[in-house]
N, C-alpha and C positions, 0 to 999 in steps of 0.2 A: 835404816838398818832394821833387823827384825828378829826371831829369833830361831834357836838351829833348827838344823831338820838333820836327815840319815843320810846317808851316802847311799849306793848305788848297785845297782850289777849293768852287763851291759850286750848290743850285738853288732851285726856288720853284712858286709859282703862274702858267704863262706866261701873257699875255696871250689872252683870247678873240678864237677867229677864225674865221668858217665853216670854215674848212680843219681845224678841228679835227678836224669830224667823220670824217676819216679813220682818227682813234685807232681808233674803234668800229664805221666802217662797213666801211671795206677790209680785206680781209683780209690785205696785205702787212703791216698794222700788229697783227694777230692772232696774228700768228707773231714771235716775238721772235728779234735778230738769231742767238744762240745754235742754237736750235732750227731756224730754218730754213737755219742752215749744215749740220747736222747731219744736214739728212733731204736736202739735197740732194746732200750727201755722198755720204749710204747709196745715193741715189738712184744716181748715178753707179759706185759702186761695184757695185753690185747687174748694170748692163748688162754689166760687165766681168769679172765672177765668171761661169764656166759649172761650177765645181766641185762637192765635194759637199757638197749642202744640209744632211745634217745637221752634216757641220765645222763648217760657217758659223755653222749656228743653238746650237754649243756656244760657240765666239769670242763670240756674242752676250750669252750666258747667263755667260760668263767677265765681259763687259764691263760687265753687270748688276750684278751683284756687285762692281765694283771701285769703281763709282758707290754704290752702298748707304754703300760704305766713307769713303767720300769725304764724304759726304753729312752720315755723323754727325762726322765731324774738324771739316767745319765748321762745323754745329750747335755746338760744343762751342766753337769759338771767337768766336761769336756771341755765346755766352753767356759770354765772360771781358771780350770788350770792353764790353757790356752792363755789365756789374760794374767797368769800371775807367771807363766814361760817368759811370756813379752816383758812385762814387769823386772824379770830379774836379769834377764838379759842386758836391759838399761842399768843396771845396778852393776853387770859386770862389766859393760863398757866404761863407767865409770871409776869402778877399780880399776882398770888395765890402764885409762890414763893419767893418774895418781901412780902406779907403777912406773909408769914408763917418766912420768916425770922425776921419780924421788930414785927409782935404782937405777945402776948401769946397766946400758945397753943390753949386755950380753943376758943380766940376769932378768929382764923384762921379754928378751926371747924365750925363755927359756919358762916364764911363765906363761906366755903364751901359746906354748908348745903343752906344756903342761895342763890349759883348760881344755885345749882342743883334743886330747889325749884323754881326758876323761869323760869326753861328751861319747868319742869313739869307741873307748872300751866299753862303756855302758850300753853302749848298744848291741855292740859284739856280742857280750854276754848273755844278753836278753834274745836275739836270732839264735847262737847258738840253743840255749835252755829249749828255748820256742820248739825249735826244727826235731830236736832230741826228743820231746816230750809225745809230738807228733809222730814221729820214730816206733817209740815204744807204744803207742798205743793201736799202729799198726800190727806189730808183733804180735801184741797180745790178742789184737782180732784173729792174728793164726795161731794161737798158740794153740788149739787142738791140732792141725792140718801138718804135720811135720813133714806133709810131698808136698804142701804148695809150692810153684817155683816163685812166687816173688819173696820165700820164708828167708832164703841164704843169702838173697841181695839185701832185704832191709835189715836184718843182722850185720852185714858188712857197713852198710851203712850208721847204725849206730855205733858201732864202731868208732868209726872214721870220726864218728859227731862227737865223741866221749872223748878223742885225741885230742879235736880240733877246741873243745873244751878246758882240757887240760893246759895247751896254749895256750888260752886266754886268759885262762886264771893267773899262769906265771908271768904275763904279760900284766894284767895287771898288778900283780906284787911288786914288779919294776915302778909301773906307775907310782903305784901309792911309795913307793921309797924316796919319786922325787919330789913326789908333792911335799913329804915331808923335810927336805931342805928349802927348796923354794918356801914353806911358811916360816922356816927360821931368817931366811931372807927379808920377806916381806914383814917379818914381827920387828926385824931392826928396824928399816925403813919408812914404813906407814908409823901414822897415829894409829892409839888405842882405837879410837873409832873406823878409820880406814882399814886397819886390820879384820876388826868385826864383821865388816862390809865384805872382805873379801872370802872369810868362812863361812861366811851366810850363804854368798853367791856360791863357791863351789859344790858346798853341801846340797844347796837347792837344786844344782845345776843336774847333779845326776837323781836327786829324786825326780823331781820332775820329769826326767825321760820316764823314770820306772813308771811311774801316774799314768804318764799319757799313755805308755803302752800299754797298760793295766787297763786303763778306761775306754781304751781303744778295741782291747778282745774282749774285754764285757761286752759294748757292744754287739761286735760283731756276734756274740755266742748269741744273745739275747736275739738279733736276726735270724740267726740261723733255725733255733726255737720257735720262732714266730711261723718258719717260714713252714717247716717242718710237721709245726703244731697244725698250720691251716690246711695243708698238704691229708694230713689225717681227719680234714672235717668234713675235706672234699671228698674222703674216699667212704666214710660212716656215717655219711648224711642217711636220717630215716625214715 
């Protein structure tokens, strides 16, 4: 047993929609919102630097390198959460068979619908946020250009994201409603101790997706920066 942790948000599969294809077609959806803060950054900074080119291109090579560093920290914590995923996962198999032995049938389905229910909505959450966030930072790359034609489809598109948000939020309110009879359930049921076991596991259960996915787009932004940063060493080499 161990001690709390927070609960969650979550995401999924969204629903198919012509507008999809802007994941793949457009290129504002190519460039993820990291990377292309990054180069429009450099962009900007680049008009405003008249100094000397090889400074710059050592600050680059300094900035290379503190990214490399960075990169294996988090690698390295990817892989503790990873191990403490696993770790808790044996912790909720072992509650689910203490459930299953101490409640009725019906009320140990109903828990098990209930954890798989909040592994799924936290996911849901998290794609949704994700896709949306992506969304609006498209926009905002048009937001001078109000003839671009892809301005009214990703507007429609956030949209659609902000709906399909909204569903998920009332989606999970249901959740958490049944979580909270199943714990009145399982608080008759279990020992003090087995009880503990099982708010530890749920709790953990959706932080830890938030972790992973958190430590996951760190990553991924950290590459993206690397990639981007060395992309500008190759072009201001002097």
């Amino acid at each position: 047993m161990k001690k709390d942790a927070s609960t969650a948000t979550p995401e999924a599969s969204p629903q198919k929609s012509p507008l999809d294809i802007l994941t793949t077609s457009s290129t504002y959806f190519q460039v993820s919102e990291p990377k292309a803060k990054l180069m429009t950054r450099y962009s900007r900074e680049m008009t405003l630097i008249n100094g000397d080119c090889c400074d710059l291109t050592k600050k680059k090579e300094e900035l290379v390198q503190r990214l490399g560093k960075k990169l294996l920290v988090l690698s390295n914590e990817q892989t503790s959460i990873a191990e403490e995923s696993n770790a808790n996962d044996l912790l909720g198999a072992d509650v689910a068979l203490k459930v299953a032995q101490k409640c009725r049938p019906s009320d140990a389905s109903k828990f098990r619908s209930y954890v798989d229910d909040v592994g799924y909505i936290t996911m849901l959450l998290l794609s949704l946020s994700g896709r949306l966030a992506r969304t609006d930072n498209a926009l905002h790359t048009l937001a001078a250009d109000d003839s671009h034609p892809d301005k009214k489809i990703l507007e429609a598109k956030r949209d659609r994201l902000l709906e399909q948000l909204d569903e998920a939020k009332q989606l999970k309110d249901d959740i958490d409603r049944r979580g909270a009879i199943i714990s009145k359930v399982l608080e008759r049921s279990l020992t003090i101790e087995e009880y503990a076991d099982y708010d530890y596991f749920i709790n953990m259960k959706a932080k830890l997706i938030v972790d992973s996915r958190e430590i996951a787009d760190k990553i991924k932004l950290g590459e993206e920066q690397l990639v981007a940063l060395k992309d500008t060493l190759v072009q201001s080499e002097c």
